[in-house]
C-alpha positions in Angstrom: -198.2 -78.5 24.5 -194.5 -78.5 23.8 -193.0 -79.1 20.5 -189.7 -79.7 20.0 -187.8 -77.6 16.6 -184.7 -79.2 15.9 -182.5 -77.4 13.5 -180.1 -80.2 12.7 -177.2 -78.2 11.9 -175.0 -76.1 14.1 -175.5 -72.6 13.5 -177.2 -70.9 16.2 -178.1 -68.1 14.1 -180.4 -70.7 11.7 -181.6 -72.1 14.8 -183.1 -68.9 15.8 -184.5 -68.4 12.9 -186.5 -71.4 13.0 -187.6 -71.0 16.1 -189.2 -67.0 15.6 -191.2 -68.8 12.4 -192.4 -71.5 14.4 -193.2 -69.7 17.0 -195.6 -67.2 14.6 -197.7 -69.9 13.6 -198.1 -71.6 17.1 -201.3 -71.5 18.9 -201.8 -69.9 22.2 -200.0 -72.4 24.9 -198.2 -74.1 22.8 -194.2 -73.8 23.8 -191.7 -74.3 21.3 -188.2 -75.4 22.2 -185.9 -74.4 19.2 -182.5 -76.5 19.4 -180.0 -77.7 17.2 -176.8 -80.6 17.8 -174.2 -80.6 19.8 -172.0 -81.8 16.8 -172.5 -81.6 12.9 -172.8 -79.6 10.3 -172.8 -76.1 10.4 -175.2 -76.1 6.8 -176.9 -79.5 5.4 -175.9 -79.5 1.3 -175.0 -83.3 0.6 -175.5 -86.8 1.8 -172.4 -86.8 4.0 -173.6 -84.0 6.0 -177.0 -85.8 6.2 -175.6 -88.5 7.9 -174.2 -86.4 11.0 -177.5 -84.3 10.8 -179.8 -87.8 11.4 -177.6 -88.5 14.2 -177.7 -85.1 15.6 -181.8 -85.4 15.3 -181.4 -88.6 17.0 -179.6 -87.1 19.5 -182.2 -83.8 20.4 -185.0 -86.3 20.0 -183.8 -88.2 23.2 -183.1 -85.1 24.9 -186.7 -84.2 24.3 -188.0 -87.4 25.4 -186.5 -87.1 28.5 -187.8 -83.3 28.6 -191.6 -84.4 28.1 -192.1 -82.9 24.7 -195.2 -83.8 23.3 -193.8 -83.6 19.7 -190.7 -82.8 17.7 -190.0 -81.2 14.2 -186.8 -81.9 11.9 -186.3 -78.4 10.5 -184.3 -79.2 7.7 -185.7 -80.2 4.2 -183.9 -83.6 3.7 -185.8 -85.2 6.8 -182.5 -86.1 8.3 -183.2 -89.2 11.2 -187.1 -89.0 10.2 -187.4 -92.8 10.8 -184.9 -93.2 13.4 -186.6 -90.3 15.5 -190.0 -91.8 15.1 -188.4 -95.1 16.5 -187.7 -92.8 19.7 -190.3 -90.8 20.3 -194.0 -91.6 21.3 -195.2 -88.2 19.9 -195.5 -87.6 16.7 -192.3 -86.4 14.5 -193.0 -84.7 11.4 -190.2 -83.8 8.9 -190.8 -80.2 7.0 -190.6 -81.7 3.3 -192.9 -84.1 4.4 -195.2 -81.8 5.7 -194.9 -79.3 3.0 -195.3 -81.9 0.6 -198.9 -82.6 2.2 -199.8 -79.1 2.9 -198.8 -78.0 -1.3 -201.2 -80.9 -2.3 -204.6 -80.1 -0.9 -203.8 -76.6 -2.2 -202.8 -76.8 -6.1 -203.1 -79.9 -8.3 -199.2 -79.3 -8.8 -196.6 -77.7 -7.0 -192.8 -76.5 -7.5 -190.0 -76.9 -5.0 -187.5 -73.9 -4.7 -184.3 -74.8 -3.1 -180.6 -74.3 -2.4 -177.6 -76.1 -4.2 -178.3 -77.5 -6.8 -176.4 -80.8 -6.0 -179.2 -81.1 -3.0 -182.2 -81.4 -5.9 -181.5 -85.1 -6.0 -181.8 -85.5 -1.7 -185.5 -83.7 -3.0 -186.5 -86.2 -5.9 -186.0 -89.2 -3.6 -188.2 -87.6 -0.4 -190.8 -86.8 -3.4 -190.7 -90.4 -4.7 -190.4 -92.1 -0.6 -193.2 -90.1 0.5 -195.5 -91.0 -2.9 -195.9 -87.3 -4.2 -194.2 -87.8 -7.7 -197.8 -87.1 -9.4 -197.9 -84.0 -7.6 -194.5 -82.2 -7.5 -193.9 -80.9 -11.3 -190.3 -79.6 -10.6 -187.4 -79.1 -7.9 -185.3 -75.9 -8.7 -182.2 -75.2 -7.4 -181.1 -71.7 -6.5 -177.3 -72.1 -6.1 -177.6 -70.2 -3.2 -175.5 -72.1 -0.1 -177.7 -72.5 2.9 -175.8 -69.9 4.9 -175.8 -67.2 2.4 -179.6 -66.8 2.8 -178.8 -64.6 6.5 -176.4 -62.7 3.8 -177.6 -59.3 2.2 -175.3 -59.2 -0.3 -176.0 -62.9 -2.0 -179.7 -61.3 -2.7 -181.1 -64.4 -2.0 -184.4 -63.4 -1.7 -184.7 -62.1 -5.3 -183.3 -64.9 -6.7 -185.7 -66.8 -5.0 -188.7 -65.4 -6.4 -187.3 -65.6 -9.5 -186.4 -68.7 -9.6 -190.2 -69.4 -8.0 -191.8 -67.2 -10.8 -189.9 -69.5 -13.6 -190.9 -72.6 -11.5 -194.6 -71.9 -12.0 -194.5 -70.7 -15.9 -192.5 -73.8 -16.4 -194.0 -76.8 -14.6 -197.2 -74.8 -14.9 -198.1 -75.6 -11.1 -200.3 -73.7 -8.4 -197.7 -73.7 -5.4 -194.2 -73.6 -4.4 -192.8 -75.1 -1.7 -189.5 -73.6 0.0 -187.0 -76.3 0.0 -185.1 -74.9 2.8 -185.8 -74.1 6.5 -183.6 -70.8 6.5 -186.0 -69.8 3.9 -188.9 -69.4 6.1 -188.8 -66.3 7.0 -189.5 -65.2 3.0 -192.2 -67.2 3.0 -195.0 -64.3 3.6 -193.5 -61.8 0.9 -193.3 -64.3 -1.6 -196.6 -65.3 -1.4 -197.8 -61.7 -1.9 -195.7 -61.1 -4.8 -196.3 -64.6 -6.4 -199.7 -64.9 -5.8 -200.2 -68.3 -5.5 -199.5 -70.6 -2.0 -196.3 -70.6 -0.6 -195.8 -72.9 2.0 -192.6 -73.1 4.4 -192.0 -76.5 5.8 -191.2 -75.5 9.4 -194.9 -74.1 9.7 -196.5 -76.5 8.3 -195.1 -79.0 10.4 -195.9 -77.2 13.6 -199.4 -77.0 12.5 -199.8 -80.8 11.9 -197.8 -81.5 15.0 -200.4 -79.2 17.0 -203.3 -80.7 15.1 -201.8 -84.8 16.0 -201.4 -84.0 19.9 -204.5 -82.1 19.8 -206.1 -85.5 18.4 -204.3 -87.6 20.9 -202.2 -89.2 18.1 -198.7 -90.2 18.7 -196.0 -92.4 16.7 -197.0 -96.0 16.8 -195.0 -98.7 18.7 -196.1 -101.6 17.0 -193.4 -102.7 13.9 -191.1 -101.0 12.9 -191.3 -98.0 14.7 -191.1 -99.6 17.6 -188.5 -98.1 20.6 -184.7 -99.7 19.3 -183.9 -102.9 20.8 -181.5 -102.5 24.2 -177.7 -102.7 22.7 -174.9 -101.1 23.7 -173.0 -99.1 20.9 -169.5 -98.5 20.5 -166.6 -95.3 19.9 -168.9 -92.1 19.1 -172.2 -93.6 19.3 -171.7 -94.9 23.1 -174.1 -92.0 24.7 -176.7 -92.7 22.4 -177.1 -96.6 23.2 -180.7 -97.5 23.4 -181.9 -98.6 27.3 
């Protein structure tokens, strides 16, 4: 089985990341291909970035097509593409917040998001309202921590984390957190033994599901409005990725 794990920013050093997490969790056989765009972003922390991130996903999900992967990941917490890259691919796609989001729920009653910026809380409420889980999540926190300053020692991201994790549960009074980030995966194993309660990181959660829809002969289905995009030629930028 092949999965693709498509970081949808730039940095390389993210991208590995990603790829050592996913691979931890992934069964025996199954090869993960960790990539990231050839343009974008080099951190995901607003809506305008978002929109070069989706077409960046769009962009490693036709790659991947073409490479046979049996299924792809969008390793970033706002879902960049989600929709567009289900229109391309006939395995499944599965966006971490999604995933998570699913995962936290058959675990706790309630869970917490911990995230980055602040300003990205709101990109967080609307996934948690679009994907029907407002019942469920009791609170998004935002760390202030940038997305690149979690590879950084000296921001002491990973204590501010946990405490802003420990707050999240005496506040919102919920059973999990969810990391809102997927340069936060890594953490995710020493949080959960200091916290106590389920900690799930998005980019493994969405592997596992990914496994477990290939596994079941599941793949993204072709009839409405996922269906493959319509044969048009685009113009100026978006020329090489005109749909065939």
């Amino acid at each position: 089985m092949k999965i693709r794990v498509i970081n949808p920013n730039t940095t390389a050093a993210m991208t590995a990341t990603i790829g050592e997490a996913a691979r931890a969790v992934a069964a025996p056989g199954t090869q993960i291909d960790a990539v990231q765009p050839s343009f974008g972003a080099p951190s995901i922390e607003g809506h305008h970035d978002d929109v070069w991130a989706a077409a960046g996903v769009a962009e490693q999900v036709r790659a991947g097509e073409a490479a046979g992967a049996d299924a792809h990941v969008i390793a970033c917490f706002g879902d960049p593409g989600l929709h567009a890259a289900r229109e391309l691919a006939r395995g499944p796609v599965i966006g971490i917040a999604e995933a998570a989001f699913h995962c936290a729920s058959m675990l706790a009653t309630g869970f917490s998001v911990v995230t980055t910026l602040t300003r990205t809380v709101v990109i967080a409420e609307h996934l948690v309202l679009q994907y029907g889980f407002e019942r469920r999540c009791r609170g998004i926190h935002g760390t202030d921590i940038a997305v690149l300053e979690l590879d950084d020692p000296a921001s002491d991201a990973y204590t501010r984390i946990l405490a802003s994790s420990r707050e999240a549960l005496r506040r919102d009074r919920s059973g999990a957190i969810v990391l809102g980030c997927a340069g936060m995966a890594d953490l995710c194993r020493r949080l959960q033994g200091e916290l106590g309660v389920p900690v799930i990181d998005g980019v493994a959660a969405a592997v596992k599901l990914a496994e477990g829809l290939v596994s079941l002969g599941l793949g993204t289905s072709k009839h409405g409005d996922y269906a493959l995009p319509l044969p048009k030629v685009y113009a100026g930028l978006a020329a090489p990725c005109s749909p065939s």
